[in-house]
LOVEX-921912 format. One record per residue (C-alpha): chain; x negated, y negated, z negated. Coordinates in nm, 3 decimals. Layout:
BEGIN
{A; {X; Y; Z}}
...
***
This chain:
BEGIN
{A; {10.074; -16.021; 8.304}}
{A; {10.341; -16.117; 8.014}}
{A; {10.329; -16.450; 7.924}}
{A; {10.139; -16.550; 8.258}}
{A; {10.312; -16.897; 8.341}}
{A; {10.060; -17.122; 8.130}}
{A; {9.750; -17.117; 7.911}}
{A; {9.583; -16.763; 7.799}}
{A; {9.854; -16.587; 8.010}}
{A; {9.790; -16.755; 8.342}}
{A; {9.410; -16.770; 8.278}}
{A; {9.414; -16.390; 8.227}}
{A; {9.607; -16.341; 8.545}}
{A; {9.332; -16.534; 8.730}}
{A; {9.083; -16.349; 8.551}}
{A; {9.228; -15.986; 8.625}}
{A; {9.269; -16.105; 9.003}}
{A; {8.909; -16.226; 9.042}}
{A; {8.767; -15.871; 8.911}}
{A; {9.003; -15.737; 9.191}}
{A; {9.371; -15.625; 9.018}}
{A; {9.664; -15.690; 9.172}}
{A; {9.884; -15.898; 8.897}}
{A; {10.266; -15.965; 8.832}}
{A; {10.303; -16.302; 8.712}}
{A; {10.527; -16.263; 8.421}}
{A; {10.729; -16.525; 8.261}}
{A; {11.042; -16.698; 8.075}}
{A; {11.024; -16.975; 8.254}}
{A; {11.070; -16.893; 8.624}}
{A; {10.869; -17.195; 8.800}}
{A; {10.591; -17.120; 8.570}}
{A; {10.598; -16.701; 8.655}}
{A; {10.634; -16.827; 9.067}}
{A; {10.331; -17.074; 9.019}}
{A; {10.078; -16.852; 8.868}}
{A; {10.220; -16.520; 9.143}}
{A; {10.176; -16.779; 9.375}}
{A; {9.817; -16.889; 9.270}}
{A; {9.715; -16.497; 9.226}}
{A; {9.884; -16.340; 9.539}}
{A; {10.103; -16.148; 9.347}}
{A; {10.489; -16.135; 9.235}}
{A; {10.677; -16.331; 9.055}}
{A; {10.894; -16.186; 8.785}}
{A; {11.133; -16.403; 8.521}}
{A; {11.240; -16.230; 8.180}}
{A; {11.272; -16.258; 7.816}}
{A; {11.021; -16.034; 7.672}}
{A; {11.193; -15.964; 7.313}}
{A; {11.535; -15.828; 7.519}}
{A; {11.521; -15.452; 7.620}}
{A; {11.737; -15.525; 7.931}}
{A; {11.479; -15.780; 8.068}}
{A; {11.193; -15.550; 8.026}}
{A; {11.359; -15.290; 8.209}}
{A; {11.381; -15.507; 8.493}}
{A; {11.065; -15.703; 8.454}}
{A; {10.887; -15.297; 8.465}}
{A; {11.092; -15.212; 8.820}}
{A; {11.030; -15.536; 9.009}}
{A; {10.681; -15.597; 8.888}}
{A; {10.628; -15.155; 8.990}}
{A; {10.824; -15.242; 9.320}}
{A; {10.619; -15.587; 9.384}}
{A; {10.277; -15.386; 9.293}}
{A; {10.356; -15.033; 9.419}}
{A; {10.291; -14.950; 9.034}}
{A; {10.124; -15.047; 8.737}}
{A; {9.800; -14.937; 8.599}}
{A; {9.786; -15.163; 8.306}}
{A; {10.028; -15.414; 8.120}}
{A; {9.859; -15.706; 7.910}}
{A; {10.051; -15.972; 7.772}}
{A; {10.003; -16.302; 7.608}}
{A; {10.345; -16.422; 7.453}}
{A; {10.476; -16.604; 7.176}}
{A; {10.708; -16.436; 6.979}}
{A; {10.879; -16.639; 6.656}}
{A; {11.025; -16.436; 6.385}}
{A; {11.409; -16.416; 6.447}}
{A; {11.362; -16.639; 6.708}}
{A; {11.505; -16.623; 7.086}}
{A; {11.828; -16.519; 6.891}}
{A; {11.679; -16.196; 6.802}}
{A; {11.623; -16.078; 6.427}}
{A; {11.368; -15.887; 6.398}}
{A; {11.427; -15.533; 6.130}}
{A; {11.055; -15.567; 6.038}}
{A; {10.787; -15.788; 5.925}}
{A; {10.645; -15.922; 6.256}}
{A; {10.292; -15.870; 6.100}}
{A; {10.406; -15.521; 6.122}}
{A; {10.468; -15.507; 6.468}}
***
């Protein structure tokens, strides 16, 4: 689950888990991803969802923590030409 260390992100993670999925917790902020993994038996996984380089990684530890993935959901924020990163299109476009 993107964006699972607080609000809609974690409550989705809890959600997913109570139906019965296995769930990475997924987050920028690293004692937010270990406290939801913790809270949903699953792994923890840090990264920066608007870098390439972090999503490669966040795909093979959260496949190697889950023995795959089914499903990816996410619940970010992403600013316009924010995190450092300009954007080449509208975000409304995205």
């Amino acid at each position: 689950m993107l964006g699972a260390g607080q609000g809609i992100g974690s409550q989705v993670a809890h959600a997913l888990t109570s139906v019965g999925a296995r769930v990475a917790g997924v987050d920028v902020d690293g004692d937010l991803a270990a406290d939801t993994a913790t809270e949903v038996r699953g792994p923890a996984v840090v990264g920066e969802v608007t870098r390439r380089s972090d999503m490669e990684r966040i795909f093979a530890e959260a496949i190697a923590g889950l023995d795959g993935i089914a499903a990816v959901t996410g619940q970010t924020r992403v600013v316009e030409g924010g995190f450092g990163t300009k954007f080449p299109f509208p975000m409304a476009n995205a």
